[in-house]
NULUM-783803 format. One record per residue (C-alpha): y, z, x; residue in one letter; chain. Coordinates in steps of 0.1 Angstrom, whole numbers, plus 5000, padded with zeros to 4 digits. Example, Ala and Ser with C-alpha at 12.3 -4.5 7.8 and 13.67 -1.06 7.14 Angstrom:
{north = 4955	up = 5078	east = 5123	resn = A	chain = A}
{north = 4989	up = 5071	east = 5137	resn = S	chain = A}
END
This chain:
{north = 8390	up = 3975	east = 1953	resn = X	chain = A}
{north = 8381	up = 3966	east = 1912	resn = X	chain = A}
{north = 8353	up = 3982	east = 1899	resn = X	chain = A}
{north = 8334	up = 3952	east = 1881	resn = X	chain = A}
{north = 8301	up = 3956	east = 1866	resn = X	chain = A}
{north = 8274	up = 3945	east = 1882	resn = X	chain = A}
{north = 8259	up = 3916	east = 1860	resn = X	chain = A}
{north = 8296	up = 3907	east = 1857	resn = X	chain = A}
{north = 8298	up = 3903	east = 1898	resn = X	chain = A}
{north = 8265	up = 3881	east = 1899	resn = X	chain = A}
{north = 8275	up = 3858	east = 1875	resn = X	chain = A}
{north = 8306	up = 3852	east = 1889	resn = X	chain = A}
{north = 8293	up = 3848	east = 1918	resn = X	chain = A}
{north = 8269	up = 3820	east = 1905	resn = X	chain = A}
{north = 8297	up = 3804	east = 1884	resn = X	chain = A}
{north = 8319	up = 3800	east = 1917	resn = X	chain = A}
{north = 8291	up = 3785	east = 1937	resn = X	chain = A}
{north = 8279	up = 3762	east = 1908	resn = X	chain = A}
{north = 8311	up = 3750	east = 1907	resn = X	chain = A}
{north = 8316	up = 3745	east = 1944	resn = X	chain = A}
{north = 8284	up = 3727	east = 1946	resn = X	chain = A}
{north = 8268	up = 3701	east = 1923	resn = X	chain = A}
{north = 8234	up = 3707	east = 1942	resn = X	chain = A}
{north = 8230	up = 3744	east = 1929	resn = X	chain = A}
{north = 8200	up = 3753	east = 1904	resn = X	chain = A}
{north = 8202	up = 3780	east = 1882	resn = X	chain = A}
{north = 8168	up = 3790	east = 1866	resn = X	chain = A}
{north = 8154	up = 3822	east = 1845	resn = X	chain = A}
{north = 8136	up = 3831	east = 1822	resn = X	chain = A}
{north = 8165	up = 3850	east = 1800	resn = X	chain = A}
{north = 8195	up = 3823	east = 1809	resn = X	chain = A}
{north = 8204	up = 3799	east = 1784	resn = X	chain = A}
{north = 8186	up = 3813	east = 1757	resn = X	chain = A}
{north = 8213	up = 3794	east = 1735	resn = X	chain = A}
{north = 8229	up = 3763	east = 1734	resn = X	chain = A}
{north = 8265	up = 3781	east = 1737	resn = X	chain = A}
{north = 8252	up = 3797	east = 1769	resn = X	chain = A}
{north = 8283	up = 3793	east = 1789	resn = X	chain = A}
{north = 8265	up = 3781	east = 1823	resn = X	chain = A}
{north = 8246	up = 3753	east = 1802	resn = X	chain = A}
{north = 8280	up = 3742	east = 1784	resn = X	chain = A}
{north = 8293	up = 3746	east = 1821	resn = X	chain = A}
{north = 8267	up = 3726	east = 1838	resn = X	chain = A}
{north = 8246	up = 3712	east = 1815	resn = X	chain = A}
{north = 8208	up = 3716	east = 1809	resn = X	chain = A}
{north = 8198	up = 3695	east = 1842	resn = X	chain = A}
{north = 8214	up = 3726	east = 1867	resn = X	chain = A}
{north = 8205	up = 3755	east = 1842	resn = X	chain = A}
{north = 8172	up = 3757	east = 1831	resn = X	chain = A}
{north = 8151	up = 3786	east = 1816	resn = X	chain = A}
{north = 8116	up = 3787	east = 1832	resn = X	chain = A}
{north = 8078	up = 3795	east = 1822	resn = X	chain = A}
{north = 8073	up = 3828	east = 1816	resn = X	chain = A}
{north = 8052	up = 3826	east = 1846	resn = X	chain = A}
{north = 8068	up = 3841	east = 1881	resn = X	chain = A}
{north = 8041	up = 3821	east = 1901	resn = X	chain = A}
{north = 8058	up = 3788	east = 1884	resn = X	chain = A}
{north = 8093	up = 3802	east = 1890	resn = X	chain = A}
{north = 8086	up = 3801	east = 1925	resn = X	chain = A}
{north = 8070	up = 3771	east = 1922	resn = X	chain = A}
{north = 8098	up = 3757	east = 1907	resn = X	chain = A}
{north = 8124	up = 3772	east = 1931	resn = X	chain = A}
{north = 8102	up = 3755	east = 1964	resn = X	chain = A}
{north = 8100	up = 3725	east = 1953	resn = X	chain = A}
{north = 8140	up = 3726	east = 1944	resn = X	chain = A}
{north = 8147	up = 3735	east = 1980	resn = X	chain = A}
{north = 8120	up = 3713	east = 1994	resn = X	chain = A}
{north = 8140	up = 3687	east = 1976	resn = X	chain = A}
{north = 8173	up = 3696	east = 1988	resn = X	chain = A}
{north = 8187	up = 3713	east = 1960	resn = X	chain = A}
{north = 8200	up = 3748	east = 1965	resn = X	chain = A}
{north = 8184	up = 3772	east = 1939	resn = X	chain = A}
{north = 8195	up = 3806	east = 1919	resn = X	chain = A}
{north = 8168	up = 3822	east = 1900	resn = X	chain = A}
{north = 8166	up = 3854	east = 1881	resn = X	chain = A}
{north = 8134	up = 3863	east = 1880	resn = X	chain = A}
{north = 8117	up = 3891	east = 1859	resn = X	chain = A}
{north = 8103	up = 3915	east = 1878	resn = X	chain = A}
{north = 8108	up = 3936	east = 1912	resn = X	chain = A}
{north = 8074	up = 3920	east = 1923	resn = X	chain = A}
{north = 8084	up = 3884	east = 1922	resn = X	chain = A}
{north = 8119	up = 3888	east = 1939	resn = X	chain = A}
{north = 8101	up = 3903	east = 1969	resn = X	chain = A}
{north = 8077	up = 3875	east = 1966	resn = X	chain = A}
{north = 8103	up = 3848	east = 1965	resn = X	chain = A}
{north = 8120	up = 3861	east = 1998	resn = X	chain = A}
{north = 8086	up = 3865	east = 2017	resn = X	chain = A}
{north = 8079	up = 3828	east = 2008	resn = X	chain = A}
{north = 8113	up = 3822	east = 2022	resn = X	chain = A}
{north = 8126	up = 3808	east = 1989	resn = X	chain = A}
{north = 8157	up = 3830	east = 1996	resn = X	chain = A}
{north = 8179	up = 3863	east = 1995	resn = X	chain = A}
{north = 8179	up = 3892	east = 1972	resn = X	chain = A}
{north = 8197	up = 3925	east = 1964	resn = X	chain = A}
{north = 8173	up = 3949	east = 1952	resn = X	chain = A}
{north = 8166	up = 3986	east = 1953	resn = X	chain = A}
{north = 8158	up = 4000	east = 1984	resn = X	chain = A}
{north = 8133	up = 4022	east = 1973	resn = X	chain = A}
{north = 8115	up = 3990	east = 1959	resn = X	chain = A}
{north = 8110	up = 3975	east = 1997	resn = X	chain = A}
{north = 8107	up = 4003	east = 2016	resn = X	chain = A}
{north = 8069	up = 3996	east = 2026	resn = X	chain = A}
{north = 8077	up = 3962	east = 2028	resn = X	chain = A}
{north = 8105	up = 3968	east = 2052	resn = X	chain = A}
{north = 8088	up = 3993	east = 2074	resn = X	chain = A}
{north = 8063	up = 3969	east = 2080	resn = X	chain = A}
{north = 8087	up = 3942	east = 2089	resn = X	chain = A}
{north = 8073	up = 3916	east = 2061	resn = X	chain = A}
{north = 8110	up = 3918	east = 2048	resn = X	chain = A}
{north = 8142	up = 3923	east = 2068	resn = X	chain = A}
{north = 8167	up = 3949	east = 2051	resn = X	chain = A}
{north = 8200	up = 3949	east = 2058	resn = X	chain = A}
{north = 8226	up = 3978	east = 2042	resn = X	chain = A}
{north = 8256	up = 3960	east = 2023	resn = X	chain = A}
{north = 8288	up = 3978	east = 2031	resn = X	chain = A}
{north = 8304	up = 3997	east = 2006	resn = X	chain = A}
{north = 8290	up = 3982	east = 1977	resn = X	chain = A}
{north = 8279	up = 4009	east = 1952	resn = X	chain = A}
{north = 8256	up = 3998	east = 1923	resn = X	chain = A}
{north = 8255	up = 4018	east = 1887	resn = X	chain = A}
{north = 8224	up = 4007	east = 1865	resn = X	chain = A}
{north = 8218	up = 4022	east = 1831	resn = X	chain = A}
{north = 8182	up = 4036	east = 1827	resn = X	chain = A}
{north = 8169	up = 4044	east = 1791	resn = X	chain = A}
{north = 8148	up = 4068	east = 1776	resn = X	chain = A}
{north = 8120	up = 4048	east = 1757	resn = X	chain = A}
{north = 8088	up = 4064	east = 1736	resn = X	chain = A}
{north = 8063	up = 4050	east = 1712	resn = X	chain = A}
{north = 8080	up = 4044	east = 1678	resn = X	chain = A}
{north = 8052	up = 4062	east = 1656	resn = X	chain = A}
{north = 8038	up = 4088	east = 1675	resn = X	chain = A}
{north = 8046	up = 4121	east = 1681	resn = X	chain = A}
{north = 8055	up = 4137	east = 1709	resn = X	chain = A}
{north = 8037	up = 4169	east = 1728	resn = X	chain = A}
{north = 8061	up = 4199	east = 1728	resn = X	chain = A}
{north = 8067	up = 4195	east = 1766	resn = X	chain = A}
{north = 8077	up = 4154	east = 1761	resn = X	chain = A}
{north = 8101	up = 4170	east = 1735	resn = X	chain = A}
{north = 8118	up = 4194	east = 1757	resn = X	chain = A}
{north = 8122	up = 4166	east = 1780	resn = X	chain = A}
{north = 8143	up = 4145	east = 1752	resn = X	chain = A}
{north = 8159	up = 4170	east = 1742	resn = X	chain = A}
{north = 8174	up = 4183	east = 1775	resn = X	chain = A}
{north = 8180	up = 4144	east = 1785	resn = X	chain = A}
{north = 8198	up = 4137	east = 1753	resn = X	chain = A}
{north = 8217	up = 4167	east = 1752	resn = X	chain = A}
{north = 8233	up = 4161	east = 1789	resn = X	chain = A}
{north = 8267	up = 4145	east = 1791	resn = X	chain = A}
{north = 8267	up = 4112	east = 1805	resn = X	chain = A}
{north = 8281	up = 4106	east = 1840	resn = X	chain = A}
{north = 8302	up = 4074	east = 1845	resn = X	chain = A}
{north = 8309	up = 4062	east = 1880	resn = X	chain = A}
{north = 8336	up = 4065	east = 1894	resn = X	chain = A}
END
């Protein structure tokens, strides 16, 4: 099996179901941020639409889609409002599972473990701009920035 990355996967995803079926949504915030986004020159600015920076009113949004018939895709911001979204019934997600596991021990969320399918994400190393750093905070750059970086494989 092709190792694709994982944004790559997702949008393809979307593009093959947009293009299956006229009644799918795509909202986000950070989608078609230009007008040479290739899902709005795709499908136009009435099926991809960027939302309020708001998660309540992505939600929001995304029910009354549904409620209307329309079949919704929406990348939202934050770990917080994805869980929400599913608990309202809105839809699916993939997310970490250390990010639900409260959620799915209490049974507010059903889990289910996707076969085979191995995620890499890059995590960075981020620090205030102007301030210095304590000699411990600097040992810990230095030792992260000094390890060789591990690609999947």
């Amino acid at each position: 099996m092709a190792e694709i990355p994982y944004i790559a996967a997702i949008e393809m995803a979307i593009h093959g179901e947009m293009e299956r079926d006229e009644s799918v949504l795509y909202f986000g915030q950070n989608i078609a941020t230009t007008e040479n986004d290739p899902f709005l020159q795709a499908f136009g600015a009435d099926r991809v639409r960027v939302t309020p920076i708001s998660e309540t009113a992505e939600i929001g949004i995304a029910i009354g889609a549904a409620l209307s018939g329309f079949r919704v895709v929406g990348e939202m911001g934050s770990t917080q409002a994805i869980k929400q979204a599913v608990r309202a019934g809105v839809g699916i997600a993939i997310i970490s599972k250390r990010a639900v596991e409260d959620e799915c021990r209490a049974g507010l969320l059903h889990c289910v473990k996707v076969k085979d399918l191995r995620v890499a994400r890059a995590f960075y190393l981020v620090t205030h701009r102007e301030r210095s750093r304590s000699p411990l905070a600097q040992a810990f750059v230095d030792f992260v920035e000094s390890e060789p970086l591990e690609r999947p494989s």
